[in-house]
N, C-alpha and C positions, 0 to 999 in steps of 0.2 A: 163297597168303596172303603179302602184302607184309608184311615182318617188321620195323620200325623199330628203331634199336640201342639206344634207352631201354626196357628192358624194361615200366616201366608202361603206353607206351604200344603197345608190344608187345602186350603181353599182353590189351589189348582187344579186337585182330584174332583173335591165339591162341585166344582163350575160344572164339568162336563158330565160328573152323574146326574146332576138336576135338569141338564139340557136335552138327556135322553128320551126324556117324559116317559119313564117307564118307572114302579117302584124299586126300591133299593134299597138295603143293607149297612148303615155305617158300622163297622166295625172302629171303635176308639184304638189304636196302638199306643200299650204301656210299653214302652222301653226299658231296659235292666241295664245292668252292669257291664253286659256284652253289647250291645247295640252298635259302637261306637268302631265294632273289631269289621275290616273289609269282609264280609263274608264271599267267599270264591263259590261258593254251591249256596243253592235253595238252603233255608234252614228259618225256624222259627226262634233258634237260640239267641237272638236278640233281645226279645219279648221278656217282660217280666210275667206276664199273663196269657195262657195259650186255651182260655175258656171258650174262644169265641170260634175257633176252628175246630169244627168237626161236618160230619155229612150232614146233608146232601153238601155239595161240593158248588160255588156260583159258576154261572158260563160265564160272566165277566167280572174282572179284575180292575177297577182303575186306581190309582196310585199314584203318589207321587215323594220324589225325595229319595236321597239313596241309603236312608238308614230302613223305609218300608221295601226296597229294588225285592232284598232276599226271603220277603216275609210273601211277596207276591208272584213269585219265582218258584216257593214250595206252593204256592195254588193252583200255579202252572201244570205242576208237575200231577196235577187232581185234577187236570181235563179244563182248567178256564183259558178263556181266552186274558187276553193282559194289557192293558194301555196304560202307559206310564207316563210323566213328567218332570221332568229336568232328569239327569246324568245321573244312572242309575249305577255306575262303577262296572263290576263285572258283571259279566252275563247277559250284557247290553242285546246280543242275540236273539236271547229266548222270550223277547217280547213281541208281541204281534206290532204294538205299534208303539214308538219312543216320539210322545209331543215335548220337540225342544225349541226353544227358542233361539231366534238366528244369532243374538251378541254372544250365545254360547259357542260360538265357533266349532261347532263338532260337526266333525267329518258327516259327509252325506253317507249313508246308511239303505238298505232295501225297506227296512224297516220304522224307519222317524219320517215325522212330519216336522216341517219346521216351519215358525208362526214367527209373528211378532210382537215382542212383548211375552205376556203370560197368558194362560186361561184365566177366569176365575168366575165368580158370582154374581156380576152385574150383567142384567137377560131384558132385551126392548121390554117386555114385561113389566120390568119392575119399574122400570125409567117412564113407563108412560102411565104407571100407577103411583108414581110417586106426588104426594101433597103440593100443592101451589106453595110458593113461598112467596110473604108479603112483609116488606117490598120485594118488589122480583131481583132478584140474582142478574142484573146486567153483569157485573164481573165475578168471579169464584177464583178464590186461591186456595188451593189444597196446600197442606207445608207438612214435607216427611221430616228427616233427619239423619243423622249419622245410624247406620246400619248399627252399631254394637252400643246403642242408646246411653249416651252418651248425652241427649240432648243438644240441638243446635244452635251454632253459637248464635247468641244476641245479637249482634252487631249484622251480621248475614242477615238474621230472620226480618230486623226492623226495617235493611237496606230492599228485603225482596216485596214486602208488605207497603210500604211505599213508593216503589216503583212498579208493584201492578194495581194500587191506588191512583194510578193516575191513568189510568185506562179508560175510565167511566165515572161516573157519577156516583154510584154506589156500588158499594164490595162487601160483599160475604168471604170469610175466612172457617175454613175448618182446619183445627190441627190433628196431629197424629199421636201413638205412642210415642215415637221419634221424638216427639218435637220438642218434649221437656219443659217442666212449669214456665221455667226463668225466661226462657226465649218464647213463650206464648203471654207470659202476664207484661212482655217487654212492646211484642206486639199490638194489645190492648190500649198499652201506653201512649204509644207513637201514631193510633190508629182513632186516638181522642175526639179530636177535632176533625175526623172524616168522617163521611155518612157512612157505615157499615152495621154488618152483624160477625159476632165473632163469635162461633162455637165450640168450646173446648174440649178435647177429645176426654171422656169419660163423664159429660158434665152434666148438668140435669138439662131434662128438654129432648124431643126427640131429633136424633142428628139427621141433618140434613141433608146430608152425603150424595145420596138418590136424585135428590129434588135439585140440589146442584148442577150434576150433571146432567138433567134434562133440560132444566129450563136458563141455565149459564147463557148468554152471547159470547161470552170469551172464557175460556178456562186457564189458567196458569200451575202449575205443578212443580215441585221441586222434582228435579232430575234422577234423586235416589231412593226413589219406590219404582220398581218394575211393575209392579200392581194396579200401582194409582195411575201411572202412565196409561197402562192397557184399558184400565177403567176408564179412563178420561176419554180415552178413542170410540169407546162406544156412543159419544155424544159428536153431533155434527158441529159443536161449537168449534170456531178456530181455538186450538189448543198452544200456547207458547210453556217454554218448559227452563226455568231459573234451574242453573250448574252451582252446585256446591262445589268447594273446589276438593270435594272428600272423593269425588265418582269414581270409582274403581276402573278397569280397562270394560268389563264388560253394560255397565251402566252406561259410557260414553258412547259403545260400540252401537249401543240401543238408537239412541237420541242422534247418530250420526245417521242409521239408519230412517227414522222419523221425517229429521230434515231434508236426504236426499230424495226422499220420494214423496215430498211436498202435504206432509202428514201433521208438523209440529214446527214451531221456529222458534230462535231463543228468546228468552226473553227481552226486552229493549228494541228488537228489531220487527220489520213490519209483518203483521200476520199470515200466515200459510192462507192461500186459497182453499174456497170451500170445499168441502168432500162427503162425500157419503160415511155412516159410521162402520167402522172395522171392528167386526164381529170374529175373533178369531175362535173363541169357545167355540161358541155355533158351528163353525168348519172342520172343526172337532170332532162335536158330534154329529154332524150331517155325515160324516169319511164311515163314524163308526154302524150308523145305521145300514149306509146302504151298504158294508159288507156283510151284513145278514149275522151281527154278533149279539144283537138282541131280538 
């Protein structure tokens, strides 16, 4: 498993090496200087570090991101097989299998799977191992933020915190990297005089994250993590999803997709019908198993 140093996109490879249940190989990728250049052919001259490629050779590659496309591309070219995720540039071809997600708008292909949302790390597993949370999590608000951290603005974060405070009776909040001290210590503020718990992303105490998503009634998510979206699906709670008005075409494309097929609804309005959880990792790795690639 090629391991990219942005963990979200990390963590798309991660999901489905771990779902394989077979051992594996992280390979960490140091990026250099070159990284950043479209490579048109296989080639390792991105890397600052090229210690970790040598024989035997793996039968399977997974990856994801398109500065790892050409670093997985020369493993190709050494007999493995190749599964990738998100928009690998050139070369799009010479991958056995390309898991994209459908707001990517990319042309259907012999070769892609297309899912919804992202892969990543959250496995029924873990969701049904996860710790009781006391009081229970009648409501969960997850809060991302502006993609280039930026932290999210104040005024947004207090308006989205007390409108999915008013859901239940008690509310759990976890925030994110995104989400930036000012508009998480503004949160806390506003969220005074309501019954909650507020978990601050990096803070002491272990996060809750898990235990959220399994034992939530209701989930709410800010609309600009693809992640926390897919994450949140793996729980059978009705999921409502707060718009930033930052969402780019393919984030909205997501959440359009969500609500027409009665998966998520916005927030303010009334809840999506119940459903089973969408495991899209899992269908991942079920496709890769039974073509006999491990």
């Amino acid at each position: 498993m090629l391991e990219d140093p942005r963990a979200g996109t990390a963590n798309q490879a991660l999901g489905i090496a771990e779902r394989l249940g077979v051992p594996f190989r992280r390979v960490k990728l140091r990026f250099g200087a070159l990284a950043g250049v479209p490579w048109p052919w296989p080639t390792l001259a991105g890397l600052a570090d090229h210690s970790a490629f040598a024989p035997p050779w793996p039968r399977l590659v997974v990856s994801a991101g398109r500065r790892a496309a050409p670093v997985a591309r020369w493993l190709g070219r050494r007999g493995a097989r190749l599964v990738h995720c998100m928009r690998p540039g050139w070369g799009a071809g010479e991958f056995d299998l390309l898991v994209l997600g459908s707001h990517d708008g990319a042309a259907p292909g012999a070769n892609m799977l297309e899912i919804l949302g992202s892969t990543h790390r959250v496995t029924p597993a873990a969701l049904a191992a996860a710790p009781l949370l006391h009081p229970a999590p009648e409501i969960a608000l997850l809060l991302g933020g502006p993609v280039r951290g930026v932290g999210m603005d104040v005024t947004l974060a207090v308006k989205i915190a007390q409108q999915t405070a008013e859901l239940g009776r008690f509310l759990w909040v976890t925030t994110s990297r995104r989400t930036g001290e000012a508009a998480t210590e503004a949160v806390a503020a506003a969220l005074a005089a309501t019954p909650h718990r507020l978990h601050r992303f990096g803070g002491d105490g272990p996060n809750p994250y898990l235990s959220l998503l399994a034992q939530a009634k209701r989930i709410v998510v800010t609309g600009d993590s693809v992640s926390m979206l897919s994450e949140a699906l793996m729980s059978p709670a009705p999921l409502l999803v707060a718009e930033p008005p930052w969402l780019g075409r393919r984030h909205r494309a997501l959440l359009e997709a969500l609500v027409s097929r009665g998966l998520a609804a916005p927030l303010g309005s009334a809840p999506p019908p119940p459903r089973a959880p969408l495991d899209e990792t899992g269908r991942v790795a079920q496709l890769i198993r039974q073509r006999g690639w491990i």
